[in-house]
N, C-alpha and C positions, 0 to 999 in steps of 0.2 A: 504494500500500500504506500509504502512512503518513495517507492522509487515513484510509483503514479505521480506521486504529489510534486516529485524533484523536477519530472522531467515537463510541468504542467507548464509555468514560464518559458522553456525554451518552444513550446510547442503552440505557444502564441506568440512570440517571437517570430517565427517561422513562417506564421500565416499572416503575420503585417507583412514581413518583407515580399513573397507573394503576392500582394494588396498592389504594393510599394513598384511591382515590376509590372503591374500589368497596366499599372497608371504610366507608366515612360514610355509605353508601347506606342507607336504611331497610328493613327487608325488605318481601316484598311483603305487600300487606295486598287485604281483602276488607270495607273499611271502605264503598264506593260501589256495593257488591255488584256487580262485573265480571262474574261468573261467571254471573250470572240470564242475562245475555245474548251469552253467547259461543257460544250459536246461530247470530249472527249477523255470524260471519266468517264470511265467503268468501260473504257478501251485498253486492247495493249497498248502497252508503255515504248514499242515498238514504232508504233506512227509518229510518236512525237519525235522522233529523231528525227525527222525530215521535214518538219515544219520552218517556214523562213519566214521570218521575224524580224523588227527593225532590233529590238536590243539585246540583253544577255537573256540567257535560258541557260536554266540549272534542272537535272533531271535529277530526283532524288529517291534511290532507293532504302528499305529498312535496313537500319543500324546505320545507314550510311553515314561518316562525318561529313558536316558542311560548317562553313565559317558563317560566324555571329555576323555578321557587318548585314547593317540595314539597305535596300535600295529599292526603292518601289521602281523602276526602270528595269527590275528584272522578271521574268517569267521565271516562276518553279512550280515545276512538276513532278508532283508525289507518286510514288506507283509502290506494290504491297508486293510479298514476295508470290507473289505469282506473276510478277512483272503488267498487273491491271492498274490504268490508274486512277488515283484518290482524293487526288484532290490538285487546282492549277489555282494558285494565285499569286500577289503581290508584293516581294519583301526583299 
C-alpha cells in the first residue's frame, strides 16, 4: 500500500507533462495536402511509392524510427505490418 501511495505524485507528475506536450503540438495542418490522398488507406503501402508530389514524403513503417522534427510540408505515410496503409497526414 505504501508503495501505491509513493508512486501516486510521480504519477500525476507524469500526466501534467503529457497535458504539457500535447498543448506544444501544432494543430493539424493540410499544408502537404494529406487529404488528396486518403483514398488510399487501407491500400498497399506499395502504390504510394510512386506517387509524385511537390514536397517531402516519408513512408513509415511499424517500429520504424523516424526523426522528431516538425514540418507540415511533408507527406507521411503510415502503413501496419502487413504493408496496408493507416493513416496519411501532416507533420
Amino acid at each position: 500500500m505504501r508503495g501505491i501511495l509513493a508512486l501516486a505524485p510521480l504519477l500525476l507528475l507524469m500526466a501534467c507533462a503529457e497535458a504539457d506536450m500535447a498543448d506544444r503540438m501544432p494543430p493539424p495542418s493540410d499544408e502537404c495536402r494529406a487529404s488528396r490522398f486518403q483514398g488510399l488507406i487501407g491500400q498497399k503501402a506499395e502504390l504510394a511509392r510512386g506517387l509524385r508530389v511537390d514536397g517531402p514524403v516519408r513512408l513509415i513503417g511499424p517500429n520504424m524510427p523516424v526523426t522528431a522534427d516538425y514540418s507540415a510540408a511533408r507527406l507521411n505515410i503510415e502503413y501496419d505490418g502487413d504493408g496496408v496503409i493507416t493513416r496519411i497526414s501532416c507533420y
